[in-house]
N, C-alpha and C positions, 0 to 999 in steps of 0.2 A: 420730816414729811415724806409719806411712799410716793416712790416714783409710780408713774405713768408707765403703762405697761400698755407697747406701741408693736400691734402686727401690720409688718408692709408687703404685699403682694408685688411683685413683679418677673417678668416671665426670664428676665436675664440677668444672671447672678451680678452684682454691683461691682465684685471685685476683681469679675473678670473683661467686662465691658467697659466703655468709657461714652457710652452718649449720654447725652444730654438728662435723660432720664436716672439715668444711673448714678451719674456724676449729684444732681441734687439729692438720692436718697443718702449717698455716701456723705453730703458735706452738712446735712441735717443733723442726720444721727451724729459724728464727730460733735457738731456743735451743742445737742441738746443733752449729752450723755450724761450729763448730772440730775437731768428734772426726767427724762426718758427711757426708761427699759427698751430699748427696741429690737424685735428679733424680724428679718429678713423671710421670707421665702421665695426661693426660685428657683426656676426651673433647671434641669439634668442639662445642663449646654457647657461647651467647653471643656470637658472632664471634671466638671462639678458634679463631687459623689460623694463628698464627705461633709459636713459641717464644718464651716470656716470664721472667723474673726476678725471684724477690722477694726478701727479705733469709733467703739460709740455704739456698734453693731454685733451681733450672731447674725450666722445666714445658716441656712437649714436646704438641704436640697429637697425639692417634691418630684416626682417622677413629670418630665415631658417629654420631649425628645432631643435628638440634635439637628433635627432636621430644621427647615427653614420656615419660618415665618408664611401664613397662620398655624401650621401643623402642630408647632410646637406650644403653641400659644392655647389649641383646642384640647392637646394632652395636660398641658400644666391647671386648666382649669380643671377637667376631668380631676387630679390627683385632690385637689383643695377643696370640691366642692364635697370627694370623700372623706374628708380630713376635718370636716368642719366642726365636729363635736370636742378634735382632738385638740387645736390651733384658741387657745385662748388669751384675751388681751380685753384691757377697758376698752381700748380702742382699734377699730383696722382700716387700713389706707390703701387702695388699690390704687396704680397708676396705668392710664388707659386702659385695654382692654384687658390686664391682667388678671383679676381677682370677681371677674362677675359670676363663676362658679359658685366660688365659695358664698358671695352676696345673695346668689338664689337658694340654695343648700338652708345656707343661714332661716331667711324669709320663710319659706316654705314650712319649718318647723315651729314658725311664731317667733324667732329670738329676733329679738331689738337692739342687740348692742349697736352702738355710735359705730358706723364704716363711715369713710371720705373716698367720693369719685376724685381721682386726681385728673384731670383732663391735661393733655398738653398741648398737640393740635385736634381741632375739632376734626373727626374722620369724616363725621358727617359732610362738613364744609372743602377737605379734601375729596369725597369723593364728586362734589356738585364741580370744585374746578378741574377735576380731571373730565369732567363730562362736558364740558365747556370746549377743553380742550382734543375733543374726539379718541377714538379708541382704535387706531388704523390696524393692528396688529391681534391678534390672534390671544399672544401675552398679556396685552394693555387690557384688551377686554375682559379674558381672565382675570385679571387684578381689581379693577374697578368692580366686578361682582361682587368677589370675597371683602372687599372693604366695604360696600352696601352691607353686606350682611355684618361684620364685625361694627359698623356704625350704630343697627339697631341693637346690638350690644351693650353699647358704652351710652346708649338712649335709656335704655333701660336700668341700665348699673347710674349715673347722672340722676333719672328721678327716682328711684328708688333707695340711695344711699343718704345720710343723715344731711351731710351736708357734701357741696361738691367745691372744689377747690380748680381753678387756671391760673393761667402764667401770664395774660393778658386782659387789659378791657377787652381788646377787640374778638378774643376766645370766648368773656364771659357773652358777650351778646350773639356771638353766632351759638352759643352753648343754650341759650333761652329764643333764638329763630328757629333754630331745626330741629332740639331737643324739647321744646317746651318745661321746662326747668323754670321752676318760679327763680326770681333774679334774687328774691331775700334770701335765700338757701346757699348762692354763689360765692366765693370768696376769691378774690383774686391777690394771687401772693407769686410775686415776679420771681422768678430763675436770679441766681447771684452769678459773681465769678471770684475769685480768690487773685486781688491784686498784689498779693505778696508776691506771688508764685509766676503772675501772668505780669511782666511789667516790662519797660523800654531798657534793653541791655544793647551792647553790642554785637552786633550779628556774630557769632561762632564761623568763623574762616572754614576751620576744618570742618563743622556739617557740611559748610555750601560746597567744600571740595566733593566730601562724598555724594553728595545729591548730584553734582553735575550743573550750577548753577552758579560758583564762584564769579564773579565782574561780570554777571547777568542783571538786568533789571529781574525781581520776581513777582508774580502772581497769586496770591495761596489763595485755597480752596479747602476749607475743614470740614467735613459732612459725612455719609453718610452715601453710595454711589445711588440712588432712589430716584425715580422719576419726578417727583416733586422738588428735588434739591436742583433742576432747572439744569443740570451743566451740560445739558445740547446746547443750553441759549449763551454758556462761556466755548463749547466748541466752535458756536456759528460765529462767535464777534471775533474768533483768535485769527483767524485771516485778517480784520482791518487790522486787530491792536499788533501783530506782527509786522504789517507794513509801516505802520504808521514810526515802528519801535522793534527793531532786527531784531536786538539784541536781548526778547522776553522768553521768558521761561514762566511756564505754567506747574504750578507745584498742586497737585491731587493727593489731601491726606483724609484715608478714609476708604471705607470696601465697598463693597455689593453689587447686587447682580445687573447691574448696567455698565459694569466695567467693559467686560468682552464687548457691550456696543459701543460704548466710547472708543475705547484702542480700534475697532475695525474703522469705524467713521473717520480718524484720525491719521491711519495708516490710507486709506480713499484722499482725503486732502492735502495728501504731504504736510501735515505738524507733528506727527510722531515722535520727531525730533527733539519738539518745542514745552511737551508735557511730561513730567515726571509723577509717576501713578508711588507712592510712598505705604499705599497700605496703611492698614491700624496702628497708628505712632503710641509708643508708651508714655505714658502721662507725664516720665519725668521728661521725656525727650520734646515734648508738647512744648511747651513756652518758648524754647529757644528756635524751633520751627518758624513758630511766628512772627520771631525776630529775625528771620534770613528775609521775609517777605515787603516788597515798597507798597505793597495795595494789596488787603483782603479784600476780597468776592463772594457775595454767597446769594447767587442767583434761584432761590427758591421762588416758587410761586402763590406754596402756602405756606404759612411759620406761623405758628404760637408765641415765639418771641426767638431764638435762636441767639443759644448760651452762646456760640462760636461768633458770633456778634462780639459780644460781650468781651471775649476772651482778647479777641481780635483790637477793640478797641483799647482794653485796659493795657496792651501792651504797645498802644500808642503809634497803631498804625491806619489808616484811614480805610473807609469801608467803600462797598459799593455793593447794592443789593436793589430788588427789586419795591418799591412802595406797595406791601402786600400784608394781607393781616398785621399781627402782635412786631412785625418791622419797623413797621412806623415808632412803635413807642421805647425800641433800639438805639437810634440811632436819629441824632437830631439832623438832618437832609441841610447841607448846605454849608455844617458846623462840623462833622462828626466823619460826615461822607457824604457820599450823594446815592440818592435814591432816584431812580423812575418806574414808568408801568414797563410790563415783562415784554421787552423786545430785545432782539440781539443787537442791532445795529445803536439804537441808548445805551447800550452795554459797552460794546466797541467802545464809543464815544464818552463816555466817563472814566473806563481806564486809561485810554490814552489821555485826556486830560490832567489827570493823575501822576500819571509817568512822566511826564513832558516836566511837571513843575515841581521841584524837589520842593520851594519855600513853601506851597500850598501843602504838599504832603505832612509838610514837619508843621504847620499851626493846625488842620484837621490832627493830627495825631496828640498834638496836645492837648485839645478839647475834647478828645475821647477819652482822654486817662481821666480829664476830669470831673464828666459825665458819668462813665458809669462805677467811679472811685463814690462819689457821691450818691448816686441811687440806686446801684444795684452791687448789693452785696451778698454772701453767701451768712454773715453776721443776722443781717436785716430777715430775709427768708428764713433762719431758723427760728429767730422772734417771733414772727408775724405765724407759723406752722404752729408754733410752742401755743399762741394763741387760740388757734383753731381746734387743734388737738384737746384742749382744757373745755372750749365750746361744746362739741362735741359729745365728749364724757360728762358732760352736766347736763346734755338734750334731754 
């Protein structure tokens, strides 16, 4: 039987990033690489300049830049939407705002092949909570623009694409409030994580030496440094959870450009001390991270569903996150971790609850091995895509 011949747009090379996005095009293709041909395209970032290989996948570089996010997001479209006579495939998968170029390029000239909008968080829905949340700053307002505008993007790319795919109910319904996207066109196919890799081991002594957190309680933080991953609102609790609990360490793994305002905010409150900024961990170094940490956090305000949830869980450590979008369907509140609405001082007050009770940590941590061992796999996702993918190609 011929394989399925699968082009994925995305603005950041897979095998040189590790988000969330990145990570499911990588553990798809590995998975489906007997029924799927799948060839990569992304963007010129990281000294991606040659055509690269991973297990399941070709990547192909398209010219964007390396500059930051949209810039480079507005050149990689530009390259593809020239590219589009050349780039062929039964099927093409765009993940957010990556591939509307080529979608319009396509359209324009009449062709119909089967595309999938891949949605992960709705931007649309991101940009109404940051507008909820005011724009005090010169930057934030900046920001909040350019995402109005990449929204009616991914509005456009969502009705216009064969079929659209998210990571959440609660994605697919703000994807049919804001986008108007008929809901029969929708498909919701959840994020995995790989419990092989991501599992309950003994903390590694020697990382906790080199981090600086050795016979510390810790805190982890996995994200992305971004105004939506909330961690003002772990900045503002870290004054109670350090009263409450001397001896905490704040573990930040992960970049971006809110770092400089964290560390200044921090070095202002005297915790400086108390937060270790780790920068972009390498995948193999990933799991055992996780395992230095007594309580992950991942105080967003919007999420699609959030792999590091996942990650976090499967290796058997108890959560605590905001009750916000595709969260809810993470993490079962009360079993898994605990969830409330986005305040810093509920925040405080559920890590420190945490910390205080080791017995409570270690039964939350075993019912998240066995939560998302059971429904969220990276196995399940490429099944359920393999699906889609075959849907698709017979529209």
């Amino acid at each position: 039987m011929k394989k399925l011949s699968l082009a994925v747009f995305n603005t950041q090379p897979p095998h040189l990033y590790f988000g969330g996005v990145e990570r499911r095009i990588v553990e798809i293709a590995k998975r489906l690489q007997t029924e799927v041909d799948t060839t990569v395209y992304s963007g010129t970032k990281a000294g991606f300049k040659k055509p690269a290989a991973i297990e399941g996948a070709r990547i192909v570089p398209c010219f964007s830049t390396d500059a930051a996010f949209p810039l480079d997001n507005w050149f990689f479209n530009n390259t593809l939407a020239g590219a589009a006579n050349a780039i062929k495939a039964d099927v093409y998968e765009a993940h957010a705002v990556s591939g509307y170029g080529f979608l319009k390029a396509l359209r324009k000239r009449g062709a119909k092949q089967p595309f999938i909008q891949t949605v992960h968080g709705v931007l649309a829905d991101e940009h109404a909570q940051a507008l909820q949340r005011g724009s005090p700053t010169f930057r934030a307002k900046l920001a909040n623009l350019l995402m109005a505008q990449l929204a009616k993007q991914e509005e456009e790319a969502a009705k216009t694409a064969t079929l659209t795919v998210t990571v959440s109910k609660y994605s697919s319904e703000k994807i049919v409030q804001f986008y108007g996207v008929d809901k029969a066109k929708i498909r919701v196919v959840s994020n995995g994580v790989d419990t092989k890799r991501f599992k309950p081991t003994t903390p590694g002594e020697k990382i906790k030496r080199q981090i600086g957190i050795d016979n510390k309680l810790c805190v982890l933080f996995v994200g992305r440094l971004i105004p939506r991953k909330g961690l003002g609102f772990l900045v503002e609790a870290a004054t109670q959870i350090i009263k409450a609990q001397r001896q905490t360490m704040f573990l930040i793994v992960g970049d971006g450009p809110q770092k400089p305002h964290l560390a200044s905010s921090l070095e202002k409150m005297g915790l400086a001390a108390n937060f270790v900024f780790l920068g972009d961990v390498d995948e193999r170094v990933l799991p055992a991270v996780y395992n230095c940490a007594d309580v992950f956090v991942l105080p967003s305000i919007q999420e699609g569903q959030g792999i590091a949830l996942l990650e976090a869980q499967a290796s058997a450590k108890p959560v605590v996150a905001f009750d916000v979008g595709g969260v809810r369907e993470a993490v079962l509140n009360k079993e898994t971790g605990l969830l409330m609405k986005p305040d810093s001082n509920a925040l405080a007050d559920a890590v420190v609850k945490l910390l205080a009770d080791w017995a409570l940590r270690e039964k939350m941590g075993r019912r998240g091995r066995e939560f998302v061992s059971a429904n969220f796999s990276w196995d399940l996702c490429a099944e359920r895509m393999l699906k889609v993918y075959s849907e698709a190609a017979g529209a």
